[in-house]
N, C-alpha and C positions, 0 to 999 in steps of 0.2 A: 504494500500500500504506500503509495505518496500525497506529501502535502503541497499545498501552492502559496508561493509568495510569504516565503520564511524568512525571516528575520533574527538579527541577534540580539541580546541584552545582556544586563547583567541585575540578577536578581538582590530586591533588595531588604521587602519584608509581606508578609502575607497576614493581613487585617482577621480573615475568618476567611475558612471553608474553602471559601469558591473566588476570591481575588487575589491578587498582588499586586505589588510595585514594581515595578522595572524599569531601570536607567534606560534608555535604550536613544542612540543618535543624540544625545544630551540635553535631554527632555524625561519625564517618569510618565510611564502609560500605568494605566489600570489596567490590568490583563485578566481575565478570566482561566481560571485554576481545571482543567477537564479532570483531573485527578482529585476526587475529595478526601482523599488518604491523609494520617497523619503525616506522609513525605518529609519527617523533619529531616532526616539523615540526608536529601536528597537538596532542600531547600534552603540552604545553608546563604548569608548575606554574600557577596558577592560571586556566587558561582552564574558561569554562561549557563544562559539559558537560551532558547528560540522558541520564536512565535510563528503562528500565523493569521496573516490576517481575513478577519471574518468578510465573507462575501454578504453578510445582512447586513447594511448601514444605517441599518434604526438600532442596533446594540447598542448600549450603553458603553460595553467593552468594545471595541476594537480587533483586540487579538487574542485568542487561544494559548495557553504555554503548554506548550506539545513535546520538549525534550530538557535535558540540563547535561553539562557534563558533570561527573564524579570520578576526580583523579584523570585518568585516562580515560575512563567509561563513557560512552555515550549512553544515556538511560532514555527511554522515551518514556513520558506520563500522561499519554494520549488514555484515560481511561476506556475509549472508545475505540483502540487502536486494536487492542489483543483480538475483539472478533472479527474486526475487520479480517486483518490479517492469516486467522484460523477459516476464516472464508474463501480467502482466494487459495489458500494451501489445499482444502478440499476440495475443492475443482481441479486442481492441479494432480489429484488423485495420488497424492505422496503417503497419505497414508491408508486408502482404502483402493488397492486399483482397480476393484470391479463397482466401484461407487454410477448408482443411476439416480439420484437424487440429493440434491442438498435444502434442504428448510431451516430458515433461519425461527428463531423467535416459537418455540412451538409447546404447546401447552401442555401439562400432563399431571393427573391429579391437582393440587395446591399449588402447582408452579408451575413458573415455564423455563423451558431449559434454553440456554442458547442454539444448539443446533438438532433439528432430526435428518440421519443422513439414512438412506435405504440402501444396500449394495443387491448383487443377482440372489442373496439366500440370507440376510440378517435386515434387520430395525433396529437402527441404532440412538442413543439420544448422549450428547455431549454437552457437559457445560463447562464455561472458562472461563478459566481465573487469570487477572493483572497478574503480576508479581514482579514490586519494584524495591520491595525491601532487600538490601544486600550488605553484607559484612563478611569482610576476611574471603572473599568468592563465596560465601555460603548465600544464595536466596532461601526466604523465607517468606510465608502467608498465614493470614491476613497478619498485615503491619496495625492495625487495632481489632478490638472485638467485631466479629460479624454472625449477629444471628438469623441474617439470610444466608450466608454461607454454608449453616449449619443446616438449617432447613434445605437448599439442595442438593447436600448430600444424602442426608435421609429418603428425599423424593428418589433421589437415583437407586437407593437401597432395595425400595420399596419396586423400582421399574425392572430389575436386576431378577427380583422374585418372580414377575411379569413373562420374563421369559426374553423381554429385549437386553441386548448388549449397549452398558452404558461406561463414559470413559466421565472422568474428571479432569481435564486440561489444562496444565497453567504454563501461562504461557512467559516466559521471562523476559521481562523488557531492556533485555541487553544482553550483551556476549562475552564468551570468555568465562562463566561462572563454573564452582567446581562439582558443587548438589543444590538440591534444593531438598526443602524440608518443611513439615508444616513446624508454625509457631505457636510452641507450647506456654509459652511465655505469654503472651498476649493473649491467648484464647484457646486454653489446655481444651475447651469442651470440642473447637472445630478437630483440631488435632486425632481428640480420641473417635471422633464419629467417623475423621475419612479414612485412620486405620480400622474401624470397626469395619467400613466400605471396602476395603480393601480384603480384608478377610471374607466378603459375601459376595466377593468377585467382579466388584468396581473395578476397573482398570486407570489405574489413576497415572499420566506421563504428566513429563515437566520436559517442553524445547525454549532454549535462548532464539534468541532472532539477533537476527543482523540490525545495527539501528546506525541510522544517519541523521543528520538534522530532519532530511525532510521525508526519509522513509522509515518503514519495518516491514521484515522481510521473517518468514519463520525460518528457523537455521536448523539446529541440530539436536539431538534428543540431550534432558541435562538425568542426572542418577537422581533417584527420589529416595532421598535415607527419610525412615519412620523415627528411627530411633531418637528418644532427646536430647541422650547424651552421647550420640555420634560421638562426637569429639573426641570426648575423654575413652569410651569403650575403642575406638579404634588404636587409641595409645596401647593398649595392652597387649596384645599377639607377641611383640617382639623380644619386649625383656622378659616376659611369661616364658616362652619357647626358651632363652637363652638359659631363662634356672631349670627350666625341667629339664635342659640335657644333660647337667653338669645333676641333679639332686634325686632323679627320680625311683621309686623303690626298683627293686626287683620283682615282679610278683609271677605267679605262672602262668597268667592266663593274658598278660603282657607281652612276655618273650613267644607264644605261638598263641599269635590273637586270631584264631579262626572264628568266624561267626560263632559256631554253637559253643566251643568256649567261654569268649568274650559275651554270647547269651548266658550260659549259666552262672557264671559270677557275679555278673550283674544280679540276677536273682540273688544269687545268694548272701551280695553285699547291702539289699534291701534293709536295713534296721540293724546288720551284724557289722561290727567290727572287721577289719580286714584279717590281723589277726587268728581273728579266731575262726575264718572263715577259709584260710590255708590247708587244714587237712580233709577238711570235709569235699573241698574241690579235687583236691588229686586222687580220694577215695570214691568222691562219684563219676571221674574221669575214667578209672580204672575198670570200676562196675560198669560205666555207659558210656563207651568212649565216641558214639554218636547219637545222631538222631534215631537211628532204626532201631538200637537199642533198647531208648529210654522212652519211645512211642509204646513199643514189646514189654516193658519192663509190668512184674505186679506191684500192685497199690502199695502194698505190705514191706515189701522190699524197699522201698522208693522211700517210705513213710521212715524206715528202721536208719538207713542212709542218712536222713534228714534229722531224724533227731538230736536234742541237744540246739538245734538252731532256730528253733519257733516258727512261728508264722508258716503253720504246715499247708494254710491256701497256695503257697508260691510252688511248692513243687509238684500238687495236683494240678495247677492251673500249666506249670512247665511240661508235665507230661501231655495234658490235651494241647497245647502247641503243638509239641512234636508229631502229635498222631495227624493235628491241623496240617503240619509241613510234608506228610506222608502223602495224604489224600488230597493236596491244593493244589503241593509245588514239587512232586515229584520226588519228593524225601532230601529236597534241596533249600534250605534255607534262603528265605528273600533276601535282596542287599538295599530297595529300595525302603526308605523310610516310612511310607503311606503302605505300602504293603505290611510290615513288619507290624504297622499299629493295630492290623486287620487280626492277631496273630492273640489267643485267648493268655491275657493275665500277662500284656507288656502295654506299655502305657508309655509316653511320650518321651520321658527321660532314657526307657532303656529300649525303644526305636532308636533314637537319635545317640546312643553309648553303640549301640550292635554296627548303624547304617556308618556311622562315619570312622569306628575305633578299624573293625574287620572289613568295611567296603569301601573307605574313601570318602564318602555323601560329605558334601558338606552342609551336618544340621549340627544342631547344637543339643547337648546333653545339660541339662538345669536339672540338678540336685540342691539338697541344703546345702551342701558346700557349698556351689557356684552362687547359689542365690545370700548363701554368709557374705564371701567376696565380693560380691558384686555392692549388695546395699552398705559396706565398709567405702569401697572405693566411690559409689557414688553418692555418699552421705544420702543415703536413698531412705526415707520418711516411711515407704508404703512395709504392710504386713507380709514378711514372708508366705506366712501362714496361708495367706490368701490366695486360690485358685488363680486369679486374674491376672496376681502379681507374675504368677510362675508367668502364663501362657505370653505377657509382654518380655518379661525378659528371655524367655526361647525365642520371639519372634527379632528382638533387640540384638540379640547375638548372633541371630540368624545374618545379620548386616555385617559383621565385623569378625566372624571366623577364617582364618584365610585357607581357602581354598585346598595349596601343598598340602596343609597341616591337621585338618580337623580331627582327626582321632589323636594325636598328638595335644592340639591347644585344648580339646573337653579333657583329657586326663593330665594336662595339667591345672587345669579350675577347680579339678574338683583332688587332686593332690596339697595345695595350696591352701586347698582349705581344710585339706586332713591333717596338715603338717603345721602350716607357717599361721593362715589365720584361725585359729582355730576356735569352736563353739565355746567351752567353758575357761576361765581362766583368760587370762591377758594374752593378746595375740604376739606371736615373735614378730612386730614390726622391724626388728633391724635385718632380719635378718628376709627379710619382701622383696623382690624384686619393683615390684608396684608402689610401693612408700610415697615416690615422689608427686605421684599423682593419685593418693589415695586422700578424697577430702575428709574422714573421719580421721586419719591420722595428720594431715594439718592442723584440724584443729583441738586435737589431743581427744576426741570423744569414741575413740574405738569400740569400747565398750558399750558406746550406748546406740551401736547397731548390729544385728538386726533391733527390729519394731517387730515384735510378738504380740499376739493374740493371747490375753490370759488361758491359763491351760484350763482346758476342763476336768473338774473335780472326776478324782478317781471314785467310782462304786466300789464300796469294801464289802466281800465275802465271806463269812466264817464258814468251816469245813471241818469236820473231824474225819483226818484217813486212817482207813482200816489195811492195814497187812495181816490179812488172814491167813495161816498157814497150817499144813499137816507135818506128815514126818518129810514130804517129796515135794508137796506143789504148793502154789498159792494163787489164791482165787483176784481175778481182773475182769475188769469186763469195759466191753466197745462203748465211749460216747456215739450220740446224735449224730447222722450223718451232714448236720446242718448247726450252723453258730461254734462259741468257739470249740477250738480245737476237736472240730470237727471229724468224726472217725478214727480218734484215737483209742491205744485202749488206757486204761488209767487203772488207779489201785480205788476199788468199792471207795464210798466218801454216805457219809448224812449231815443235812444242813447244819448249820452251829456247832459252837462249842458242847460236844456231849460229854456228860459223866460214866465211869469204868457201867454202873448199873444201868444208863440207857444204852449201851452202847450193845452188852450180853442181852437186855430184851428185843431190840432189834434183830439179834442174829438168832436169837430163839424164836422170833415169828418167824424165821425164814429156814426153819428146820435144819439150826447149825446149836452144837451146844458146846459153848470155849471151856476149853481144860484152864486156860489164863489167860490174861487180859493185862497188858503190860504197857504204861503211859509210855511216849515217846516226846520228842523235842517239840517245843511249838518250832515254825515254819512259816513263812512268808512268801507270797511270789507276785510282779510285777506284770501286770500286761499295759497295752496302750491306754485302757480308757478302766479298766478293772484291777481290784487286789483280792488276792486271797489269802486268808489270814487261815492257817492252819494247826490244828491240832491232833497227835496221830496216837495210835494203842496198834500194838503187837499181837496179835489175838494168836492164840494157838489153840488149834482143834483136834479132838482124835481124826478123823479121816475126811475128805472134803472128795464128795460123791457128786456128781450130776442129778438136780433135781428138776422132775415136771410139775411140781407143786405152785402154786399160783406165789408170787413175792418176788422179791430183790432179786435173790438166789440164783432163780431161774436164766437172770439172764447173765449171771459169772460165767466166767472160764478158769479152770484149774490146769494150770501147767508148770512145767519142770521152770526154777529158778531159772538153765541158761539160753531158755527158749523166749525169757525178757530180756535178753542182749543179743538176739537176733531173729528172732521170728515176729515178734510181737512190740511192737514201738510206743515206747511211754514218752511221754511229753517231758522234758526239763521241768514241767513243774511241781513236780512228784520227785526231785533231786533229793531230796532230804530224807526220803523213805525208802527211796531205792533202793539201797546198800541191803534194808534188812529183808526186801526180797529175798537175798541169795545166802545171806548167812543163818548156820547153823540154828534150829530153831529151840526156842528156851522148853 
């Protein structure tokens, strides 16, 4: 698009809104402002400016201010220019080449969007944005609040569901720039609706134009970072990388990171220590050294394996994966991240730990760790704890993972945060690679991130367990296949703290008669949201028979002591009783 009969000035103050002053031929015009923006960064007292002048000569104004220089920049502030110019680019069929229609101005729902374009098989609806804010090459939008902005994003959201293909386009009124970005700073709310747009399949581009006094031309596509703290998160790849190749452990599923490895650890690093989570990998490696294996494997076995590590959902849900990876993918583990998620009992961190540690992907893995470090380094206010917070920071990192590296940069985010920043206790700042750019450690407040959700009160449980024994076996029997510890088997229990006298009436309804009844330690055990407070007896019986009598009884099982260390898998929570499982009975 071109202008006619441009002039120059030099700017020199802007009364309100929509005038200015301009020196210009040395004389001061009133000029008419087409940009009602705040432009302060842009309108600076004597920066060149150009006019043009109005072909109405009943204006009041005269002339138009339709550009300024900034530095070297030529900017234009034609608020009227960006469609212009998005007009003649579509005709020019640069970015739809089977385009058969262009409609300016066209209505739909609560709004009207700037363009409806039709190509030979889509209905398209675009609308476009100025974008004259710039700092350090960064563009950003809006340069003040706009709660029409806001509203046409949503209308687009809303067309998106419709079934039409809708773009968000801003257009940047100058060249040369490095990203653009929305402005969270000025209007956090436009920000989070057009990444919410963007997740419901907006297509949102950013192109600079060529700009001259008297033209704009659209030029070249610019990168559209979401993230707020671009900046600062893209500092980190390099000196991160530089300490994890000089610090990082050994571990086994590290040195031969084949998917179904680097899958099973990840399981089993869920709520466990690494630590401790060392031999149980090399002993289920050994037992299930693939997929075919541990699709094949029984419940019982799986379950016995596992024990000692809780959270017995994770390796029933790891088996129906596997039987999933049999029957989908050919007994071949996905390497694509959106597959992977399709995959029973793997959830977004350990897609993104499997697709990029074992295949390359570059996605990002956000654990507590990543998410400790990260609200550290960015004196980040928001709740870990909170679902949303996660899903922003995978998509935030999704911008600034570098591509060579990504199984490399998630394990070291999430080592960094096992080793150097760590959850309890004062973080090893000296010893960060990130220090210098971590704003909770400038301003000495480490400690006071993360922002947690107060914890929800644990449910306290009282239990009395029973170790029933004879001269040979001792009586267990299978929980619920459903809630916790689900399908385990455990040692008999009754509610509360019982006395040695409730305890023989109990076992006397159930057609058992104790020769003794022997107190044992109280007991305590720890779940996520539950405690149980326990209290146990020793009960010795002359002989423990299988009974069809109606009661408790009926649904024990009597077996040999060393058939509970390997046939039959008692939970860790039952640690404290176990032992007299197998010993010699009083």
């Amino acid at each position: 698009m071109k202008y006619n009969h441009i002039i120059q000035g030099r700017f020199l103050e802007r009364p309100n809104r929509f005038i200015a002053k301009v020196e210009t031929g040395g004389s001061v015009e009133t000029v008419h402002v087409k940009n009602t923006g705040r432009c302060k960064e842009l309108l600076a007292k004597g920066a060149r400016v150009y006019l043009e002048k109005s072909d109405n000569p009943g204006r009041t104004t005269a002339y138009d201010l339709v550009a300024v220089e900034k530095g070297k920049r030529m900017v234009n502030m034609d608020s009227q220019a960006p469609n212009k110019a998005v007009g003649e680019w579509l005709l020019e069929r640069e970015l739809f080449p089977g385009l058969v229609s262009v409609h300016p101005e066209t209505s739909y729902g609560n709004s009207r969007f700037d363009f409806y374009v039709e190509t030979s098989s889509e209905k398209i609806f675009i609308e476009v944005k100025g974008v004259t804010l710039e700092e350090d090459g960064v563009v950003r939008f809006p340069d003040a609040p706009s709660d029409r902005a806001v509203k046409h994003v949503e209308e687009l959201i809303r067309a998106k569901k419709d079934g039409y293909r809708v773009f968000v386009l801003f257009v940047v009124q100058m060249e040369g720039v490095r990203y653009f970005s929305p402005n969270y700073g000025t209007h956090r709310e436009f920000a989070e609706t057009l990444c919410r747009a963007k997740e419901a399949g907006v297509e949102i581009l950013a192109y600079d134009c060529m700009v001259t006094a008297d033209s704009m031309r659209i030029n070249r596509p610019v990168p559209v970072k979401f993230t707020e703290d671009y900046e600062l998160l893209s500092r980190i790849p390099i000196p991160l990388l530089q300490w994890y190749d000089k610090n990082r452990r050994i571990l086994p599923w590290r040195e031969d990171a084949s998917p179904y490895r680097v899958w099973v650890s990840e399981i089993m690093l869920q709520q466990t220590r690494v630590e401790a989570v060392k031999p149980y990998f090399e002993k289920f490696m050994k037992a299930f050294p693939d997929i075919g294996s541990l699709a094949g494997a029984e419940e019982e076995t799986l379950l016995k394996l596992w024990e000692g590590l809780g959270y017995y959902n994770r390796v029933r849900n790891l088996q129906k994966a596997a039987i999933q990876i049999q029957e989908e993918y050919g007994g071949k583990m996905p390497s694509e991240y959106e597959e992977l998620l399709k995959l029973k009992g793997i959830g977004s961190y350990t897609a993104g730990a499997v697709a990029s540690i074992a295949c390359g992907r570059a996605v990002p893995a956000v654990d507590g760790n990543v998410l400790r470090v990260l609200s550290r380094v960015r004196g980040d206010p928001r709740q870990i704890s909170d679902p949303k917070v996660k899903a922003a920071v995978e998509r935030e990192l999704g911008e600034v993972i570098p591509i060579g590296r990504p199984g490399d940069f998630n394990q070291a985010m999430m080592e960094i945060g096992a080793c150097v920043c760590i959850p309890n206790g004062a973080p090893q700042c000296a010893g960060c690679p990130l220090q210098e750019i971590c704003r909770a450690h400038r301003a000495g407040e480490e400690q006071s991130y993360p922002q947690k959700a107060a914890k929800r009160k644990r449910i306290v449980e009282e239990k009395t367990v029973l170790v029933v024994r004879d001269e040979n076996r001792t009586a267990i029997r299978k929980r619920a296949e459903k809630g916790l510890l689900a399908g385990m088997y455990e040692l008999p229990s009754m509610e509360g703290f019982c006395t040695a006298e409730e305890v023989a009436a109990y076992l006397a309804g159930n057609g058992l008669k104790p020769l003794r009844i022997q107190p044992l330690q109280e007991a305590k055990h720890i779940f996520t949201h539950r405690e149980w407070h326990m209290k146990g007896y020793l009960v010795r019986v002359d002989e423990l028979e299988p009974r069809k009598a109606e009661g408790q009884s009926a649904d024990w099982i009597y077996v040999e002591p060393r058939d509970t260390e390997g046939k039959y898998p008692i939970p860790s929570a039952f640690s404290a009783y176990r032992k007299y499982v197998s010993s010699r009975p009083v």
